[in-house]
TORPA-4810 file (N, C-alpha, C, O; in nm, 3 decimals):
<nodes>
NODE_1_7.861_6.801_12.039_7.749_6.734_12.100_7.715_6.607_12.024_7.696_6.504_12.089_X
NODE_2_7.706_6.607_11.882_7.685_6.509_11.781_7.826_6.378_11.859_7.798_6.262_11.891_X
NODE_3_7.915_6.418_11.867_8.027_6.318_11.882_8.018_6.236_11.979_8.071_6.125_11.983_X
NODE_4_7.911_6.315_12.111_7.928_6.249_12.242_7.814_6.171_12.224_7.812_6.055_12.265_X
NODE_5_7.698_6.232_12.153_7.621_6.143_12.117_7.651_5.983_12.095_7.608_5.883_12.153_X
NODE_6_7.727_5.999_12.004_7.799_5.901_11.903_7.871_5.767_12.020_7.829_5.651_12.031_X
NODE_7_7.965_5.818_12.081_8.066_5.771_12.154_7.933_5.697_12.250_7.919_5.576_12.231_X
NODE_8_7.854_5.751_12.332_7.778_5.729_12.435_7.663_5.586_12.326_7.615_5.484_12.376_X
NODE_9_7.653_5.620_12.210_7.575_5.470_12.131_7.655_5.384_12.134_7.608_5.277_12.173_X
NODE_10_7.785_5.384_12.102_7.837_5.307_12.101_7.926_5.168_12.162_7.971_5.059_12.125_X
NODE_11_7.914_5.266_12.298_7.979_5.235_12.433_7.823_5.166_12.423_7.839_5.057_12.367_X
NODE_12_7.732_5.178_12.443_7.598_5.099_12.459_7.601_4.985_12.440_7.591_4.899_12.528_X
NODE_13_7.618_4.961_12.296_7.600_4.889_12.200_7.674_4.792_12.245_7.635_4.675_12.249_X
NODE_14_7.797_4.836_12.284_7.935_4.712_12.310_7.875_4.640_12.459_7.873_4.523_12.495_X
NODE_15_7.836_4.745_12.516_7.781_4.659_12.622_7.701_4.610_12.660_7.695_4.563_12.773_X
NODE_16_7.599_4.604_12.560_7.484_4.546_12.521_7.489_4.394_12.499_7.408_4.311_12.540_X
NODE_17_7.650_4.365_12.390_7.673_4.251_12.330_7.682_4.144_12.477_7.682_4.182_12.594_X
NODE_18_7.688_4.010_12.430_7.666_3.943_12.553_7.808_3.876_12.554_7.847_3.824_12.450_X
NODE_19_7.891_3.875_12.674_8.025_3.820_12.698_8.059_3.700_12.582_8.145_3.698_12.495_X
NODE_20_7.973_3.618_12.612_7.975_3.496_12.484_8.047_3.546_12.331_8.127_3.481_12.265_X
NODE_21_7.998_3.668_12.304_8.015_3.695_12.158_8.208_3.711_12.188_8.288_3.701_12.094_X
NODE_22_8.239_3.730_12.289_8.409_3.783_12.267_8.461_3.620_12.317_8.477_3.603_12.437_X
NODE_23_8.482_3.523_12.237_8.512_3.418_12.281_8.615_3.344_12.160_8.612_3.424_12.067_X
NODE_24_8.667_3.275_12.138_8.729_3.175_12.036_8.702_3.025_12.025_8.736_2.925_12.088_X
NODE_25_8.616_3.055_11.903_8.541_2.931_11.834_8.649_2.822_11.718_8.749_2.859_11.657_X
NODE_26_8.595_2.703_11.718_8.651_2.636_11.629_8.678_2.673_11.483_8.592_2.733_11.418_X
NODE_27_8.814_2.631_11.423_8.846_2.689_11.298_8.866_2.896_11.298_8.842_2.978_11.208_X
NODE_28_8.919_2.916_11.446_8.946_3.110_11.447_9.150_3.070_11.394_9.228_2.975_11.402_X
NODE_29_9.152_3.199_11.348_9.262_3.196_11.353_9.317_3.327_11.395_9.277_3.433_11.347_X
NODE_30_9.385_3.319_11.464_9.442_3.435_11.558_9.573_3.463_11.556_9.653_3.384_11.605_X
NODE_31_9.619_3.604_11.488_9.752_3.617_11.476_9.813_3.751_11.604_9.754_3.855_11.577_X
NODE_32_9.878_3.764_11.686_9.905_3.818_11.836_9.993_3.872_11.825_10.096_3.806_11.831_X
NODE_33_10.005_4.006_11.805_10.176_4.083_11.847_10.245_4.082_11.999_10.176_4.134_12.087_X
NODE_34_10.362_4.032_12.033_10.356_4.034_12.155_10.471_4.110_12.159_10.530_4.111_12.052_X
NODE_35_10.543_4.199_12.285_10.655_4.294_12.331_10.638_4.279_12.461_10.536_4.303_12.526_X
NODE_36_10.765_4.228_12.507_10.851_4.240_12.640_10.984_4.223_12.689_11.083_4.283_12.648_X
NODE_37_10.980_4.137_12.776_11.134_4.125_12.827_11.165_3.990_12.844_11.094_3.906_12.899_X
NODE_38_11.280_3.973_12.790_11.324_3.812_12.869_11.440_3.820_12.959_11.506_3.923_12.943_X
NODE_39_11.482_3.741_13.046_11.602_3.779_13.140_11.649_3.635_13.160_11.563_3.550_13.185_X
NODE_40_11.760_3.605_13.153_11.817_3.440_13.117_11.877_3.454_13.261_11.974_3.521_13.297_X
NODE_41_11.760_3.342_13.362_11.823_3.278_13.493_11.882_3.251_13.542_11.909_3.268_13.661_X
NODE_42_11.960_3.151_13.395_12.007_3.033_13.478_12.104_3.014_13.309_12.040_2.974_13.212_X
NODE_43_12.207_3.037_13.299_12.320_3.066_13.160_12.457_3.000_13.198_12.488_3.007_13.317_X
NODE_44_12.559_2.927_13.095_12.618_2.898_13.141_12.738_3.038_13.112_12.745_3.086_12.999_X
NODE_45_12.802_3.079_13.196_12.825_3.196_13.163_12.972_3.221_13.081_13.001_3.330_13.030_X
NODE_46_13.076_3.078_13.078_13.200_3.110_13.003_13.164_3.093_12.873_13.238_3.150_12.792_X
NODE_47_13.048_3.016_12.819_13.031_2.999_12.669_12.945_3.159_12.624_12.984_3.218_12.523_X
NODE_48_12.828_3.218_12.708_12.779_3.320_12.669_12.795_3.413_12.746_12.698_3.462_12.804_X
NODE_49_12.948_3.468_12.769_12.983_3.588_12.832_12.978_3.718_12.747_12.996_3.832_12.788_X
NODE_50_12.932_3.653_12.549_12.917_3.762_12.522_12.798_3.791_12.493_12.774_3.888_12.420_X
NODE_51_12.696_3.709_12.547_12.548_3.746_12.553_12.493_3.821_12.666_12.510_3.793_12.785_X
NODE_52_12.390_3.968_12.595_12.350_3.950_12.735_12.259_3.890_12.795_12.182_3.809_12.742_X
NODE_53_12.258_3.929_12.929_12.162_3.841_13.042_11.961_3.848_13.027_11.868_3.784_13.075_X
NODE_54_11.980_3.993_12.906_11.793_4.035_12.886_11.837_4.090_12.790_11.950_4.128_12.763_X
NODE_55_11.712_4.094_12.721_11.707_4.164_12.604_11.496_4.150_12.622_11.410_4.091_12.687_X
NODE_56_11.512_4.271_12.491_11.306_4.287_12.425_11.333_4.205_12.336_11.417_4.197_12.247_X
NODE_57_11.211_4.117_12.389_11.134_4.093_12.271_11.024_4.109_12.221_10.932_4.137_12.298_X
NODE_58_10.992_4.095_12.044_10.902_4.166_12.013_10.860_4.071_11.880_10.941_4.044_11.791_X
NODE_59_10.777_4.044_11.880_10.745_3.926_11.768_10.639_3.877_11.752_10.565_3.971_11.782_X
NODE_60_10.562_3.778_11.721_10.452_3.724_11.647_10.378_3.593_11.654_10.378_3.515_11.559_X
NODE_61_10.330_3.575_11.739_10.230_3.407_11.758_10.096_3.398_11.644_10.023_3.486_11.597_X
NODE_62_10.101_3.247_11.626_9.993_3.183_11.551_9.880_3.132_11.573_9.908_3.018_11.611_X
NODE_63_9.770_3.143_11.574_9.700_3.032_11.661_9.611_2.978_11.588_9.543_3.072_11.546_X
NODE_64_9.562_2.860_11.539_9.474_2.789_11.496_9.400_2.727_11.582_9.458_2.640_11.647_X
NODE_65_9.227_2.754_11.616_9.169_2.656_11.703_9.074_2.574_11.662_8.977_2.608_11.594_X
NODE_66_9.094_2.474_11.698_9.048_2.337_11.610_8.950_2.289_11.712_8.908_2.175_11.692_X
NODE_67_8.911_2.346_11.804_8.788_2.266_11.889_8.762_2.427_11.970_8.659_2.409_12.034_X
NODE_68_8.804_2.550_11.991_8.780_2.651_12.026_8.831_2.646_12.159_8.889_2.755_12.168_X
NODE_69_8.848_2.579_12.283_8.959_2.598_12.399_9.079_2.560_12.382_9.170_2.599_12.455_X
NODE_70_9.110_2.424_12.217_9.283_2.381_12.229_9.277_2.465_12.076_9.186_2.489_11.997_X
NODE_71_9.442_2.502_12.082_9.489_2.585_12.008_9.597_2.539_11.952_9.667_2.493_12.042_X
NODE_72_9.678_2.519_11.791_9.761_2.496_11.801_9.839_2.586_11.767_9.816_2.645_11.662_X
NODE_73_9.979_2.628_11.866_10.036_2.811_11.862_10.170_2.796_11.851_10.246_2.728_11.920_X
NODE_74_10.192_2.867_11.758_10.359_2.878_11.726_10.358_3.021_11.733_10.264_3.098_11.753_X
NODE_75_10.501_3.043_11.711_10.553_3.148_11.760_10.709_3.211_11.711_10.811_3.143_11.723_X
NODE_76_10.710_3.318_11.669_10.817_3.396_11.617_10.859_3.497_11.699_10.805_3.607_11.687_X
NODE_77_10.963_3.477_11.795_10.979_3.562_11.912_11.127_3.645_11.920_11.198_3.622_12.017_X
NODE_78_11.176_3.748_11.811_11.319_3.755_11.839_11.350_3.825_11.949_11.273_3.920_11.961_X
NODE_79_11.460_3.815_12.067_11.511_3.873_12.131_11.614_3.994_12.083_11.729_3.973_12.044_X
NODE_80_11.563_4.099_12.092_11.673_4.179_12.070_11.751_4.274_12.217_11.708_4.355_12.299_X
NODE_81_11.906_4.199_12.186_11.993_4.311_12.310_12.109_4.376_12.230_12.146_4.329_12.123_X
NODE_82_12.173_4.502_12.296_12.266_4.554_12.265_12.400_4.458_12.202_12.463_4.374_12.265_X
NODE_83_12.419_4.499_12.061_12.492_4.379_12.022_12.474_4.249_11.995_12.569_4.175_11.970_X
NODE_84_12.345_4.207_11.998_12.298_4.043_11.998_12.168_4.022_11.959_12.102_4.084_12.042_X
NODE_85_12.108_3.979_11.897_12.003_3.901_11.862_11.952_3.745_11.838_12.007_3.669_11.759_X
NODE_86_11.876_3.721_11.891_11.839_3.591_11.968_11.724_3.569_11.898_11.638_3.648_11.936_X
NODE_87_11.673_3.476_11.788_11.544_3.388_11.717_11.520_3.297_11.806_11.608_3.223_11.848_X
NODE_88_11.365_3.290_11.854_11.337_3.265_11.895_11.213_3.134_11.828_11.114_3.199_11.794_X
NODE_89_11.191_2.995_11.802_11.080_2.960_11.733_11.006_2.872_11.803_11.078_2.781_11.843_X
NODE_90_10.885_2.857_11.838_10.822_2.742_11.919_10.662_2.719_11.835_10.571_2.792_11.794_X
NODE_91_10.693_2.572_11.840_10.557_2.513_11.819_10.461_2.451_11.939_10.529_2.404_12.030_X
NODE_92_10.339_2.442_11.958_10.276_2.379_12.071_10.170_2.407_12.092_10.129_2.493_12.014_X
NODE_93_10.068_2.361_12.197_9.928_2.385_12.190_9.911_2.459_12.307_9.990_2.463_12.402_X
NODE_94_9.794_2.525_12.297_9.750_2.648_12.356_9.588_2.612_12.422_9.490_2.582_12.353_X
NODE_95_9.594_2.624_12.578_9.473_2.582_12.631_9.392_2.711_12.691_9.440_2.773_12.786_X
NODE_96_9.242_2.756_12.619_9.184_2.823_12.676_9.059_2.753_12.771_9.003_2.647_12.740_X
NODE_97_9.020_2.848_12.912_8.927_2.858_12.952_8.829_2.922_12.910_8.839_3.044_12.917_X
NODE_98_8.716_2.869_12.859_8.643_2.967_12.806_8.507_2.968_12.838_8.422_3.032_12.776_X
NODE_99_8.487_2.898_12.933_8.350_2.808_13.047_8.320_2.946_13.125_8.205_2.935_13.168_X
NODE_100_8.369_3.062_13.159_8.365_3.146_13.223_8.238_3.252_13.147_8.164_3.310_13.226_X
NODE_101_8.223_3.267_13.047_8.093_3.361_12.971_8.161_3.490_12.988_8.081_3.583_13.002_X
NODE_102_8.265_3.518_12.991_8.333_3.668_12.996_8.436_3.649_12.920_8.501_3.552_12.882_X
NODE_103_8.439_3.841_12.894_8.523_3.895_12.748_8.680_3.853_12.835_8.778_3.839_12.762_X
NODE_104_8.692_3.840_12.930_8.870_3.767_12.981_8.899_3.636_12.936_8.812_3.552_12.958_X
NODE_105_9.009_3.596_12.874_8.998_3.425_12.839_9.111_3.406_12.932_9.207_3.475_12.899_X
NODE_106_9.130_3.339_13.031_9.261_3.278_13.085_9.359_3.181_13.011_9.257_3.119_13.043_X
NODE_107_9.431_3.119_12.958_9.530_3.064_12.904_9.653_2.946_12.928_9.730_2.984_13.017_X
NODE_108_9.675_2.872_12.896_9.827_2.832_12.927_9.877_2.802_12.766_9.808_2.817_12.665_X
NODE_109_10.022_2.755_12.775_10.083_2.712_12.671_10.158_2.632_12.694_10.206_2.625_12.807_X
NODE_110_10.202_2.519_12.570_10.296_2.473_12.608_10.410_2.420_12.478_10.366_2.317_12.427_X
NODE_111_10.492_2.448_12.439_10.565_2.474_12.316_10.694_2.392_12.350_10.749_2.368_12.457_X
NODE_112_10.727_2.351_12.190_10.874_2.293_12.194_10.955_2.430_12.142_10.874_2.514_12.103_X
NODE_113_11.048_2.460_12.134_11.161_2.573_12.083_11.276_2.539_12.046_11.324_2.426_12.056_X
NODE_114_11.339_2.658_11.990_11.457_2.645_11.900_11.513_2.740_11.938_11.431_2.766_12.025_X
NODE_115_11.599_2.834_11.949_11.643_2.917_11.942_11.798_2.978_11.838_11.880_2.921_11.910_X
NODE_116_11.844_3.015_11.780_11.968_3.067_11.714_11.976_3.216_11.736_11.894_3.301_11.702_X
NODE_117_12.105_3.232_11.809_12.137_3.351_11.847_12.266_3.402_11.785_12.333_3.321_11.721_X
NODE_118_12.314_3.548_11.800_12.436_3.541_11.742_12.471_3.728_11.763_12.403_3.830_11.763_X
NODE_119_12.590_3.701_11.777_12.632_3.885_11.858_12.646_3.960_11.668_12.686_3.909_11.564_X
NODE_120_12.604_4.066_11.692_12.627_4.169_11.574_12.743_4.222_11.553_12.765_4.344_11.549_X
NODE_121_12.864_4.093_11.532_13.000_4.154_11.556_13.031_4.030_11.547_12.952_3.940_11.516_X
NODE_122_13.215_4.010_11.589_13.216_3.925_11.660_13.170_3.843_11.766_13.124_3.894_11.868_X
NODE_123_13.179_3.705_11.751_13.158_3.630_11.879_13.064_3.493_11.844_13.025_3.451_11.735_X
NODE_124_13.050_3.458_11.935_13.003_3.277_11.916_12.884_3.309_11.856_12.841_3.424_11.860_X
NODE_125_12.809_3.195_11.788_12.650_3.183_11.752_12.649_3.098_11.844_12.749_3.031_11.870_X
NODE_126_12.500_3.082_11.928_12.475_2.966_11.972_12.329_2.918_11.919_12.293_2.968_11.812_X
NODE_127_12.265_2.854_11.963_12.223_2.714_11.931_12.107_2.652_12.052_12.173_2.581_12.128_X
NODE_128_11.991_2.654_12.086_11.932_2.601_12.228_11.834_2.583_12.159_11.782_2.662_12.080_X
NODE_129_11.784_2.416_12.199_11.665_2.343_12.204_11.617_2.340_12.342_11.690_2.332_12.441_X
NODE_130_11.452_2.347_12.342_11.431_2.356_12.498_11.261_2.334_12.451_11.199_2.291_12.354_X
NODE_131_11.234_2.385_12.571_11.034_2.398_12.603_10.983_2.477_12.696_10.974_2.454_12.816_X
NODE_132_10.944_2.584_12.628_10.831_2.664_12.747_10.670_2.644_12.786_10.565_2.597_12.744_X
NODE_133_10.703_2.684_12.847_10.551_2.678_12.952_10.515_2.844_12.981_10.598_2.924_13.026_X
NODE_134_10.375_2.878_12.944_10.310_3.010_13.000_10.218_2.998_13.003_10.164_2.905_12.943_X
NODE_135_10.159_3.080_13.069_10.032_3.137_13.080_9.997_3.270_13.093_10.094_3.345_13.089_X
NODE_136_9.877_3.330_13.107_9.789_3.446_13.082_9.658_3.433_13.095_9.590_3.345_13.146_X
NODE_137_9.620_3.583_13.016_9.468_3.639_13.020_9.498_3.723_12.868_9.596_3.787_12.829_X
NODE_138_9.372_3.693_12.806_9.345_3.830_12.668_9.172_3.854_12.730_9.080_3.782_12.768_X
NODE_139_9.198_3.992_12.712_9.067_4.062_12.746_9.020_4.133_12.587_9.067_4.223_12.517_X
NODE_140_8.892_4.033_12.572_8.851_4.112_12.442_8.783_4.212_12.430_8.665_4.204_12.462_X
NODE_141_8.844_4.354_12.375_8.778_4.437_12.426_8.619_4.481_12.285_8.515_4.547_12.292_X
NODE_142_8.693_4.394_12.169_8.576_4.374_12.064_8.607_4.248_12.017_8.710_4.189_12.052_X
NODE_143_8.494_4.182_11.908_8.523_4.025_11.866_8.650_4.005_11.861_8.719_3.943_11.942_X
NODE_144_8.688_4.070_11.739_8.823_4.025_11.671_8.907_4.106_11.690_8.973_4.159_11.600_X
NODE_145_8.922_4.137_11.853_9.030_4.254_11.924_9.031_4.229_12.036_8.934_4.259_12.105_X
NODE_146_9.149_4.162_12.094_9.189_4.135_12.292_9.334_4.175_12.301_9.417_4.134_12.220_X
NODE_147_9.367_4.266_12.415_9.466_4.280_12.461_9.503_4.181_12.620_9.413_4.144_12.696_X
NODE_148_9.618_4.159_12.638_9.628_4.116_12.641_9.797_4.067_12.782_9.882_4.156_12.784_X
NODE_149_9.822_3.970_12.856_9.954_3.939_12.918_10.033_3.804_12.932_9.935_3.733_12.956_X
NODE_150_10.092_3.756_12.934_10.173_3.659_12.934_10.244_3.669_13.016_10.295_3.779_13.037_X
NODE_151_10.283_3.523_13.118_10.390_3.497_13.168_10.450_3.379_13.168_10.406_3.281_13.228_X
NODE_152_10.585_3.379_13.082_10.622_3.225_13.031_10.778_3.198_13.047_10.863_3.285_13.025_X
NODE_153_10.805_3.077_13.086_10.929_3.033_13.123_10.976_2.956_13.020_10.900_2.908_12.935_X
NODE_154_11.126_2.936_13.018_11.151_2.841_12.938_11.268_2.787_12.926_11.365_2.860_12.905_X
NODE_155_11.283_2.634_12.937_11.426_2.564_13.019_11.493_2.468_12.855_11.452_2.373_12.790_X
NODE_156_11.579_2.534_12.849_11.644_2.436_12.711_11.857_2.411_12.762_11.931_2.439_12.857_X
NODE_157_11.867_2.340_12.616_11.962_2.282_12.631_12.065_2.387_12.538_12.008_2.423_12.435_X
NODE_158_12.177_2.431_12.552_12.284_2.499_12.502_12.338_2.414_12.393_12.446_2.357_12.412_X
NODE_159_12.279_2.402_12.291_12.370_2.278_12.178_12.490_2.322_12.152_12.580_2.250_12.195_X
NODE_160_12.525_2.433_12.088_12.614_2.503_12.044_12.674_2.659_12.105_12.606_2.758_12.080_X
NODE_161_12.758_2.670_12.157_12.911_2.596_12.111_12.941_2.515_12.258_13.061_2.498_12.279_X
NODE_162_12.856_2.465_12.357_12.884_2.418_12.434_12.743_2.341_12.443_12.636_2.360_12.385_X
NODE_163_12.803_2.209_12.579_12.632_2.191_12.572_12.627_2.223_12.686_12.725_2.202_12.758_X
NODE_164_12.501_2.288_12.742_12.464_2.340_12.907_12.326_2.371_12.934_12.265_2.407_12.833_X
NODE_165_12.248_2.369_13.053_12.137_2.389_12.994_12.106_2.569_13.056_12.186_2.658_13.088_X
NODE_166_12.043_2.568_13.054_11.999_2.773_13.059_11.833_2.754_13.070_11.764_2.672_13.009_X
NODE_167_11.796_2.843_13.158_11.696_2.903_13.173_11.624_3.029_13.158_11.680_3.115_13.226_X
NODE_168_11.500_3.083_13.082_11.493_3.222_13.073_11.350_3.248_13.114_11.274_3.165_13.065_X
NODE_169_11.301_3.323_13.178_11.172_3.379_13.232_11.126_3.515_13.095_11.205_3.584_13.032_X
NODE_170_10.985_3.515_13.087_10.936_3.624_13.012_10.836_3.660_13.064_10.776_3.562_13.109_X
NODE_171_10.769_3.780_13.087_10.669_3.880_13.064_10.668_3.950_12.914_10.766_3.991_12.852_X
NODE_172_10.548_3.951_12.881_10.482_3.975_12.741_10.382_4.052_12.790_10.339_4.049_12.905_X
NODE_173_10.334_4.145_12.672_10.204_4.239_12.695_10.194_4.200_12.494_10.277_4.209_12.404_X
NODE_174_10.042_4.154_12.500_10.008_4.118_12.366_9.891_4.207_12.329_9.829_4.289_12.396_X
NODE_175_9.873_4.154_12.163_9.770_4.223_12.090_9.762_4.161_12.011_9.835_4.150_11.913_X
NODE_176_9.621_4.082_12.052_9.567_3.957_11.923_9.449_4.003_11.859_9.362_4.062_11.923_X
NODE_177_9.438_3.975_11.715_9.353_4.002_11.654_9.271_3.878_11.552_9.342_3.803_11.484_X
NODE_178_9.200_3.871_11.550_9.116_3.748_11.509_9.138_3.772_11.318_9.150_3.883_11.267_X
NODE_179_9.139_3.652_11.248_9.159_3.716_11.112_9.027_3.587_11.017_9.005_3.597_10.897_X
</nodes>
């Protein structure tokens, strides 16, 4: 009885707080676990026939906000597939809506990248410079706690061992925490 007590103050309390308080202010810094999938569109396929076409990824964004809606967000994203692993690195700024007075923040991004990939075995390393674009929502469900989705594309150039360009689509499910 004591517990439900407990649970039932607390649930109060949170909803007591006013949307405003779950927001991102100037000088936050926000570090985001993110896990999903990437699936490569658009590949040139005789140079990376020994890549595959998707792999998870599972990795780590930065965010510094310097005026509280622009962000500047990098990102540590490795792809991992059967046999292959794919580094993933992007720098770029990060635009929130935050005019709304609710614990949802809507999002875009927009990043330069790098990528170095390379099969766990034999076979080529490659090499892709490019730029993605995403967007989303983080729902804060306390200050310095929003979960969170992503959906981000991203069109680069094949440097190595050929040049070509490739395309890859992502879905992300995140977990940012304010520090």
């Amino acid at each position: 009885m004591k517990g439900a007590a407990i649970v039932v103050a607390v649930v109060v309390a949170l909803g007591a707080t006013s949307a405003s308080a779950y927001t991102v202010r100037p000088g936050d810094f926000l570090i985001r676990g993110v896990t999903g999938a990437g699936v490569n569109v658009a590949r040139l396929n005789v140079a990376t026939k020994a890549t595959p076409p998707a792999g998870m990824i599972m990795g780590v964004d930065l965010d510094w906000s310097f005026d509280g809606e622009w962000s500047l967000a990098t990102s540590l994203r490795p792809t991992l597939a059967p046999g292959f692993v794919d580094t993933n690195v992007g720098v770029g700024a990060k635009y929130r809506v935050l005019a709304l007075d609710a614990p949802f923040i809507p999002f875009v991004m927009g990043q330069l990248t790098t990528a170095l990939g390379g099969p766990l075995g034999y076979g080529d390393v490659h090499w892709n410079v490019g730029a993605r674009l995403g967007g989303g929502v983080d729902y804060f469900v306390m200050r310095d706690l929003a979960g969170g989705v992503e959906i981000g594309s991203e069109g680069s150039l094949l440097a190595v061992p050929l040049l070509a360009p490739e395309w890859t689509t992502e879905v992300l499910l995140g977990v940012t925490w304010r520090l």
